[in-house]
Kinemage of the C-alpha trace (Angstrom):
@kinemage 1
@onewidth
@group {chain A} dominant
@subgroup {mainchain}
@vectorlist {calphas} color= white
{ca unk a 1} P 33.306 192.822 24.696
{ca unk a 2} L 36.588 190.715 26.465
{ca unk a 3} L 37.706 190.681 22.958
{ca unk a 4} L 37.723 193.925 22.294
{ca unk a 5} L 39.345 195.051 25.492
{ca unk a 6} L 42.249 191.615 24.962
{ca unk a 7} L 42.364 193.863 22.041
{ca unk a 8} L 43.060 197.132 23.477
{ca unk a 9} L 45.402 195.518 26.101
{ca unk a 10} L 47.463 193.645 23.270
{ca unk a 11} L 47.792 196.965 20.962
{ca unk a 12} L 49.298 199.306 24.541
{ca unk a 13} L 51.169 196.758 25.475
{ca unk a 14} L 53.047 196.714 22.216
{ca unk a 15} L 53.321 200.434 21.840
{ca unk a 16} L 54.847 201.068 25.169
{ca unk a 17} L 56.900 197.662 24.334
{ca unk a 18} L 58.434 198.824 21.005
{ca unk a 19} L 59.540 202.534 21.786
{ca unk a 20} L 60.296 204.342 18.334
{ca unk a 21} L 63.661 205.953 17.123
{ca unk a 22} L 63.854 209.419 18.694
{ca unk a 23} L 65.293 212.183 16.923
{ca unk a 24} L 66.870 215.124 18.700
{ca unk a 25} L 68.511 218.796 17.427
{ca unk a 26} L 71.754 219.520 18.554
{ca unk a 27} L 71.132 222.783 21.046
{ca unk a 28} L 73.979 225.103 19.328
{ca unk a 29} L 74.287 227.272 22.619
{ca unk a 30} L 74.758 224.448 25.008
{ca unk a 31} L 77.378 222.361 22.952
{ca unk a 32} L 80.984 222.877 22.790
{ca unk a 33} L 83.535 220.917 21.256
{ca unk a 34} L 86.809 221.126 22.527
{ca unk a 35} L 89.995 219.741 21.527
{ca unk a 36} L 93.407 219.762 24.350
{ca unk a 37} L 97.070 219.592 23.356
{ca unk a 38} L 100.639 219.994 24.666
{ca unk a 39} L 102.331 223.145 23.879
{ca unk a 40} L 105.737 222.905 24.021
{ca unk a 41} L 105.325 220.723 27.210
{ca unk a 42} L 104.491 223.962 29.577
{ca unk a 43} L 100.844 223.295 29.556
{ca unk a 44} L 98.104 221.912 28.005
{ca unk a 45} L 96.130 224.297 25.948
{ca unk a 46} L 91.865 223.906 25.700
{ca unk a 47} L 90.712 225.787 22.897
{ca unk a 48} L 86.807 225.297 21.756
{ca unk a 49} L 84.099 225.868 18.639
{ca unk a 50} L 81.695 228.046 18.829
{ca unk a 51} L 79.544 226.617 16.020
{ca unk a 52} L 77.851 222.874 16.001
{ca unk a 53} L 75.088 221.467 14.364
{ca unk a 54} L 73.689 217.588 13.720
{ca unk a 55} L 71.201 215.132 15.174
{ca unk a 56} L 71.405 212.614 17.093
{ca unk a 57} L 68.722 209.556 16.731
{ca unk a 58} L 68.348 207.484 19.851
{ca unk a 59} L 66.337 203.971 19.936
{ca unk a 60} L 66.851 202.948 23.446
{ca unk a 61} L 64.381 199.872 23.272
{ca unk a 62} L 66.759 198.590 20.276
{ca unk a 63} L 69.750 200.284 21.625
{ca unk a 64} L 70.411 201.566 18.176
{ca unk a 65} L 71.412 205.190 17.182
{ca unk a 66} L 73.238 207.792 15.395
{ca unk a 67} L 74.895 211.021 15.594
{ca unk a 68} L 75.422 213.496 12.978
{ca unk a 69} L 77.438 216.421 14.100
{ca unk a 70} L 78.984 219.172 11.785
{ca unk a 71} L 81.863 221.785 13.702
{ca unk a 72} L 82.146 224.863 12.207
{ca unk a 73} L 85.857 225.596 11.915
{ca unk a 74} L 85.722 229.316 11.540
{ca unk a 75} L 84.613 229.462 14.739
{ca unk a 76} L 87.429 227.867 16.839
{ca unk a 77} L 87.474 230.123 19.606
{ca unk a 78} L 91.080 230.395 21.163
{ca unk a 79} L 90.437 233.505 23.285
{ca unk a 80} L 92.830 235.509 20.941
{ca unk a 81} L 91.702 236.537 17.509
{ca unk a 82} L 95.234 236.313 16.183
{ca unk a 83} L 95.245 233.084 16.886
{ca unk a 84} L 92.342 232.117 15.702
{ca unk a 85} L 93.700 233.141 12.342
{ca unk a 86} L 96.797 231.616 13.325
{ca unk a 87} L 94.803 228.404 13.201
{ca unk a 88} L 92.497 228.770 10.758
{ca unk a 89} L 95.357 229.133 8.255
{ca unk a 90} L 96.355 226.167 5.729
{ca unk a 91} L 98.765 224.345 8.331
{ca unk a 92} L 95.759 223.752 10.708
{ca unk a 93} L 92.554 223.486 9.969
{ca unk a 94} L 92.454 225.451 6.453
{ca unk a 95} L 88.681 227.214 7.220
{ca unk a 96} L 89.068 228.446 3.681
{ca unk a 97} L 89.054 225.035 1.707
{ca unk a 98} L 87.344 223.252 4.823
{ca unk a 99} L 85.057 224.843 6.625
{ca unk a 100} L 83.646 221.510 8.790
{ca unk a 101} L 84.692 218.786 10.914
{ca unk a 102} L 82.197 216.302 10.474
{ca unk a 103} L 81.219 213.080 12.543
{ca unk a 104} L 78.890 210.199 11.262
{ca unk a 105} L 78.403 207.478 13.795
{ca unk a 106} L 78.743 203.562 12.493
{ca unk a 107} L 77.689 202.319 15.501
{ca unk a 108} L 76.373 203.750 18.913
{ca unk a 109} L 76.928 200.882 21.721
{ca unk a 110} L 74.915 200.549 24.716
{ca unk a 111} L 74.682 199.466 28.657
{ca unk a 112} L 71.305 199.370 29.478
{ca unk a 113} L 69.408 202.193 28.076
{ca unk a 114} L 72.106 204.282 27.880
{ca unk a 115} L 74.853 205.651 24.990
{ca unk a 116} L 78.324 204.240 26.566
{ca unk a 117} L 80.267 205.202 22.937
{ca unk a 118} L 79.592 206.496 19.823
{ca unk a 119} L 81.866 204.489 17.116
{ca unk a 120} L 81.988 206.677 13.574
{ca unk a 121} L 83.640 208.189 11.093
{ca unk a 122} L 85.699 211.737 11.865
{ca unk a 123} L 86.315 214.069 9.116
{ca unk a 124} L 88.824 216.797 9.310
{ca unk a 125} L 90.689 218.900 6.181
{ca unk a 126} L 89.095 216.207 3.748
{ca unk a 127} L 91.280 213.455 5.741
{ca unk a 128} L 88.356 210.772 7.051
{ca unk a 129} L 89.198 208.451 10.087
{ca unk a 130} L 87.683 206.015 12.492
{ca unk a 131} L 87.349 207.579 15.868
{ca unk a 132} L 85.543 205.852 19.298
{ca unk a 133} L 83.731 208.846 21.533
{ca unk a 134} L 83.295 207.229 24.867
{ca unk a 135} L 80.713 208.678 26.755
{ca unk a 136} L 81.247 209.957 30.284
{ca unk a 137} L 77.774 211.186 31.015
{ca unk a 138} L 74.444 211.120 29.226
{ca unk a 139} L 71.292 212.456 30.980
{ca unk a 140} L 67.408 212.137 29.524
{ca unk a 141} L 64.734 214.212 30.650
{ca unk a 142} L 62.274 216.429 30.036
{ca unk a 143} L 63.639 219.693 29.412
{ca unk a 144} L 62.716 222.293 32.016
{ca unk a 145} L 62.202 225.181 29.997
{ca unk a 146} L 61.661 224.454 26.773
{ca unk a 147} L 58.429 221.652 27.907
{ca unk a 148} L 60.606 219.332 25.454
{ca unk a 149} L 62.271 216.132 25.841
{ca unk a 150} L 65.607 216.769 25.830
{ca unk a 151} L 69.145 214.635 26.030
{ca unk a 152} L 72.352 216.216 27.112
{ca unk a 153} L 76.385 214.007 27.389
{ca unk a 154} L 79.601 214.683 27.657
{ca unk a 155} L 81.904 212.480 24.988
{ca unk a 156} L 86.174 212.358 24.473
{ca unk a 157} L 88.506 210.930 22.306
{ca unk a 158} L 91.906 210.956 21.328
{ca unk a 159} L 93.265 211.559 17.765
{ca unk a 160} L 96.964 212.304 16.088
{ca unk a 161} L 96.476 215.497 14.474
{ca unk a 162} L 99.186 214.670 11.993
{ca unk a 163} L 96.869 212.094 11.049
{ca unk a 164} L 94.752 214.432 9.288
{ca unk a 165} L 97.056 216.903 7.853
{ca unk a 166} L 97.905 219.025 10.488
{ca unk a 167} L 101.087 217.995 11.911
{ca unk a 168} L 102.971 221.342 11.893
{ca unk a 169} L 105.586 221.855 14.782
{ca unk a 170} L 104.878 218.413 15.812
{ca unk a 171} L 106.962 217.068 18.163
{ca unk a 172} L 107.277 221.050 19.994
{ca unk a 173} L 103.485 221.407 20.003
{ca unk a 174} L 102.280 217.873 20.845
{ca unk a 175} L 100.556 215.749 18.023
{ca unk a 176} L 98.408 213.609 20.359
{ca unk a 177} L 95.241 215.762 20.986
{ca unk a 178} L 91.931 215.213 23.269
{ca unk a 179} L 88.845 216.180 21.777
{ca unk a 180} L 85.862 216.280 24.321
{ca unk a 181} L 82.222 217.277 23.498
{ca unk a 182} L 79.790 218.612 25.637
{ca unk a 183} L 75.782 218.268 24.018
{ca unk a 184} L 72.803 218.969 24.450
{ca unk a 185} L 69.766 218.559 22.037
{ca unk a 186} L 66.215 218.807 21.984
{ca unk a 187} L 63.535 216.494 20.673
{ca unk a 188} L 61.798 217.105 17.385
């Protein structure tokens, strides 16, 4: 009888000890990726997507991961339709030959049990570069509503958007350009 309950202790301790991989959908109507650039030097202008969709995997007992995000670009939402064409035209982001930004993590790096930057591979207009998301907020728990574990962050970077083929009126509209992503997803 002592063995079987040494048993029984050994086999809980190692499942709470060895937490598995997590996987989570990306919540489409609570993430918004935005991207921030000079215009002419008057202002910064914040335009946004209206479309994501990916997965993100989370192992916080390994602190391992990934992310898997795809952007719709025909949905860049500028707050004027014309120029959301404007945009959407071959100079920019060329919706009709490319109609996603992807992201594919490498690496997601940890302090403590917690995402701190997602290191990984941004795709825009076919062009493919190595972009660091730092993240500025991550929050786990279970999701009010939905009776789901859910995850939600807030992530930024900074690219050249000549860098990936888009460097029309660049220096008057400013080629350095903040991207920032607010998600939230929801356990499988």
């Amino acid at each position: 009888m002592k063995k079987l309950a040494l048993v029984l202790a050994l086999s809980a301790f190692s499942a709470t000890g060895f937490a598995a991989p997590e996987t989570f959908n990306v919540e489409p109507t609570h993430t918004f990726p935005r991207f921030e650039y000079s215009h002419f030097g008057y202002s910064n202008q914040q335009q946004r997507f209206d479309k994501t969709s990916g997965k993100i995997v989370l192992d916080r007992a390994a602190k391992t991961g990934s992310v898997d995000v795809s952007i719709d670009t025909t949905s860049v939402n500028t707050g004027y339709a014309l120029f959301n064409q404007h945009i959407q035209a071959e100079d920019y982001f060329d919706t009709a030959r490319f109609p996603a930004i992807t992201f594919k993590s490498t690496r997601v790096r940890f302090e403590g049990d917690k995402p701190v930057a997602v290191d990984g591979n941004l795709t825009i207009k076919g062009v493919t570069r190595t972009v660091t998301l730092t993240v500025t907020n991550f929050h786990s728990m279970p999701h009010p509503m939905l009776k789901k574990d859910a995850i939600g962050a807030n992530a930024t970077a900074k690219v050249k958007r000549s860098e990936f083929n888009m460097g029309k009126n660049v220096p008057y509209v400013g080629d350095d350009v903040t991207l920032t992503i607010a998600v939230e997803a929801i356990k499988e």
